[in-house]
C-alpha positions as CSV (number, residue, x, y, z in Angstrom):
1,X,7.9,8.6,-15.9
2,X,6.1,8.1,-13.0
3,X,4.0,4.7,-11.7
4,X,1.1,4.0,-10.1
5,X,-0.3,1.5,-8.2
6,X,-3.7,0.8,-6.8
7,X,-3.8,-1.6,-4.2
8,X,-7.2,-2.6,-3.0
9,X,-6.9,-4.5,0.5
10,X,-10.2,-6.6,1.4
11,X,-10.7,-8.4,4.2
12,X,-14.1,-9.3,6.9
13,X,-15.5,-7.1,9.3
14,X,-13.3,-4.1,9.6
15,X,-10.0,-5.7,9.1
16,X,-8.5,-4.0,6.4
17,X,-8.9,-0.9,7.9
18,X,-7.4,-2.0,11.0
19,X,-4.6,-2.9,8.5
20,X,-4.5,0.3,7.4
21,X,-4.4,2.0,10.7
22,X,-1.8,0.0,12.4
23,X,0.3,0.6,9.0
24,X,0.1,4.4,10.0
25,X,0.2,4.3,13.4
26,X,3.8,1.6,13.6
27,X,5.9,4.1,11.3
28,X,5.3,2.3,8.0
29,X,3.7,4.5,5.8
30,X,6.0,7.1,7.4
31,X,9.0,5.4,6.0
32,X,8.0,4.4,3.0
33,X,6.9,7.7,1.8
34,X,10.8,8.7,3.0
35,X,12.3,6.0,0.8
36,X,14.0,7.3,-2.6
37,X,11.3,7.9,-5.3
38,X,8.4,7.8,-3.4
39,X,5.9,10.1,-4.7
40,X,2.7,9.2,-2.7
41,X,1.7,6.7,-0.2
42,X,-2.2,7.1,0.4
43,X,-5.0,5.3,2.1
44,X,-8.8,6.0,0.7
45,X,-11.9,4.3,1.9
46,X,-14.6,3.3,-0.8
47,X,-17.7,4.7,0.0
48,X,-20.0,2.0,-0.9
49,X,-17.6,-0.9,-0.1
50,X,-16.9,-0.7,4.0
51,X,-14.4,-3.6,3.5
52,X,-12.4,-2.7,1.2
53,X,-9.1,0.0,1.5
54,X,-7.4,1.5,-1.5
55,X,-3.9,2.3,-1.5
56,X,-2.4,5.0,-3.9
57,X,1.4,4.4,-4.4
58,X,3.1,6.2,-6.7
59,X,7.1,5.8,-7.6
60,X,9.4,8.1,-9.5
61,X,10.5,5.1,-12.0
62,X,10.8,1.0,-12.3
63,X,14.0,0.8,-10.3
64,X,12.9,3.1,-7.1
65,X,9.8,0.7,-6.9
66,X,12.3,-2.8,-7.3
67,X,13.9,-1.2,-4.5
68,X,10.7,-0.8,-2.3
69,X,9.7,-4.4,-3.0
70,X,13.2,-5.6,-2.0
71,X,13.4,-3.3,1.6
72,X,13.3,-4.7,4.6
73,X,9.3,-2.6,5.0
74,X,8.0,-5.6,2.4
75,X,8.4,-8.1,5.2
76,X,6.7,-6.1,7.6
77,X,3.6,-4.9,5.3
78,X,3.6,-8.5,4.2
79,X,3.1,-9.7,8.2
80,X,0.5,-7.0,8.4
81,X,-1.5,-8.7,5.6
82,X,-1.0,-12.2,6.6
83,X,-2.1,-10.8,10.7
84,X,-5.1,-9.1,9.3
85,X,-5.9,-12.0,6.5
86,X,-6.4,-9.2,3.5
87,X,-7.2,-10.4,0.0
88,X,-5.7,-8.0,-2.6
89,X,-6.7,-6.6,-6.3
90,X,-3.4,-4.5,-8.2
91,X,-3.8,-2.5,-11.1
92,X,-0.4,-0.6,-12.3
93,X,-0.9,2.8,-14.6
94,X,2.3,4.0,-16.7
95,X,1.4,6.8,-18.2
96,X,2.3,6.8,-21.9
């Protein structure tokens, strides 16, 4: 059973995509689309909200997602948010 999580990053005047580009660009979202259970790891950009990012992330089950919150990439995406000063909105989805 598969679940997803949206992850809307917001931040002021361009930031959060910044966020999201520098996430690409340094190897993140490279690596955490290679960790175990990973099922999708995408950036979308709201049309009618320019500051805003949505992240997609999907895991295979409850313990491959534990893992990815305990890796070492946490820190790092954490560091990115903190840099970038991102405010953030989750909603999970299991399906039934």
């Amino acid at each position: 059973m598969s679940i997803t999580v949206h992850i809307y990053y917001t931040g002021d005047n361009g930031s959060a995509r910044r966020f999201a580009q520098e996430m690409t660009e340094s190897g993140i979202v490279r690596a955490v689309r290679e960790e175990a259970g990973n099922e999708q790891y995408a950036y979308f950009f709201p049309m009618e909200d320019s500051e805003t990012v949505l992240l997609i992330d999907r895991w295979k089950d409850q313990r491959a997602l534990d893992l990815h919150h305990q890796s070492a990439l946490m820190e790092k995406i954490a560091d990115l948010r903190k840099k970038y000063h991102l405010r953030m909105k989750v909603e999970r989805y299991i399906p039934e």
